[in-house]
KENUMI-432804 format. One record per residue (C-alpha): residue number from 1; residue in three letters; y, z, x. Coordinates in Angstrom, 3 decimals. Last residue first. Example, Ala and Ser with C-alpha at 12.3 -4.5 7.8 and 13.67 -1.06 7.14 Angstrom:
<atoms>
<2; "Ser"; <-1.060; 7.140; 13.670>>
<1; "Ala"; <-4.500; 7.800; 12.300>>
</atoms>
This chain:
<atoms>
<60; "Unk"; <115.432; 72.626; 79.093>>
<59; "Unk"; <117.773; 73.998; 76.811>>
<58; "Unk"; <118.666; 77.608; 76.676>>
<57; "Unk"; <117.253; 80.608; 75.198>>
<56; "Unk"; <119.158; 83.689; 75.762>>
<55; "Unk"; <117.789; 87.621; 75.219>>
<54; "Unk"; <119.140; 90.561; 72.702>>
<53; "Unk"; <117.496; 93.383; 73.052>>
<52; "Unk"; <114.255; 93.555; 71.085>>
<51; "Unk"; <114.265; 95.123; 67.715>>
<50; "Unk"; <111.724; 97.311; 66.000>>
<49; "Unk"; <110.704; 97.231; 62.052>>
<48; "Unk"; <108.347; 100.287; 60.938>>
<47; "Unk"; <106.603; 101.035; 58.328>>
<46; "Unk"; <106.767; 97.876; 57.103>>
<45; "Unk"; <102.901; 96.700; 57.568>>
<44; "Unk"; <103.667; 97.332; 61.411>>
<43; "Unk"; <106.742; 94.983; 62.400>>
<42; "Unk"; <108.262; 93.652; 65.986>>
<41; "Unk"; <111.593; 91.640; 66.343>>
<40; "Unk"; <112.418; 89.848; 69.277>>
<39; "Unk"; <115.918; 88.629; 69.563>>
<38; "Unk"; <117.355; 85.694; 69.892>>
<37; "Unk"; <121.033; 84.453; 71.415>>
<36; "Unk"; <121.295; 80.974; 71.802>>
<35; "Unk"; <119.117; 77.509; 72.296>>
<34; "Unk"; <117.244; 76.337; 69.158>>
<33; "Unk"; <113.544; 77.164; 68.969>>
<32; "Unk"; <111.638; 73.405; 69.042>>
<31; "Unk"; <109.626; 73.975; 72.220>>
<30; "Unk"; <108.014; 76.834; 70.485>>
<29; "Unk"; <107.861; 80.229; 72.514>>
<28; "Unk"; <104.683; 81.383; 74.333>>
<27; "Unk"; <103.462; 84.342; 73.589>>
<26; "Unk"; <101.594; 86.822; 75.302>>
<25; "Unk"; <100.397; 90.739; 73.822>>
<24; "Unk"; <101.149; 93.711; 74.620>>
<23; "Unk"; <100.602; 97.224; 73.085>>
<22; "Unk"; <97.591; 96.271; 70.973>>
<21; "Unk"; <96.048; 99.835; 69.409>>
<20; "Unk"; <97.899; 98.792; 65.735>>
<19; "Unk"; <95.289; 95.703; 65.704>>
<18; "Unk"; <97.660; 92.529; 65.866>>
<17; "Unk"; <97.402; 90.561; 62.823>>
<16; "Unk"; <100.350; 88.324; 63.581>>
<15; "Unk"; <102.014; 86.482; 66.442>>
<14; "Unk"; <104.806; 84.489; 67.158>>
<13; "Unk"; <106.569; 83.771; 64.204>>
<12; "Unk"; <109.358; 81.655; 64.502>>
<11; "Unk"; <113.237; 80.959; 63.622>>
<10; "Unk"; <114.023; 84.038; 61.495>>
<9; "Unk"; <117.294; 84.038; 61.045>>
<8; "Unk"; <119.977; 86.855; 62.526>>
<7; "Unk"; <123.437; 88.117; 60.675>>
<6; "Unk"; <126.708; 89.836; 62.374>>
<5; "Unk"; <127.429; 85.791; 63.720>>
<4; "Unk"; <124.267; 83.721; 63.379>>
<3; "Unk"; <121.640; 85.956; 66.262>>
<2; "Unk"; <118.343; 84.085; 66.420>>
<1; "Unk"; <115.123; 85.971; 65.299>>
</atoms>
């Protein structure tokens, strides 16, 4: 998710289809995610929705 002001947009999906007993898991982020303020956000069937703090991406 990338922060736009009090609102965020979902850029990428990661990962999906985790079994609910995964408590890790590695990513690597696309080469094509904008730089700014992101955050991770993490779902379970929507039960539950949990937020990262908020990171940077910059250019390489």
């Amino acid at each position: 998710m990338q922060r736009e002001g009090a609102s965020t947009a979902t850029r990428a999906v990661l990962a999906t289809g985790l079994p609910a007993h995964v408590t890790s898991v590695r990513v690597s982020i696309p080469a094509d995610i904008p730089a700014g303020d992101h955050l991770l956000l993490v779902t379970s069937q929507g039960l539950l929705d949990a937020y990262s703090r908020p990171f940077g991406v910059t250019a390489a």
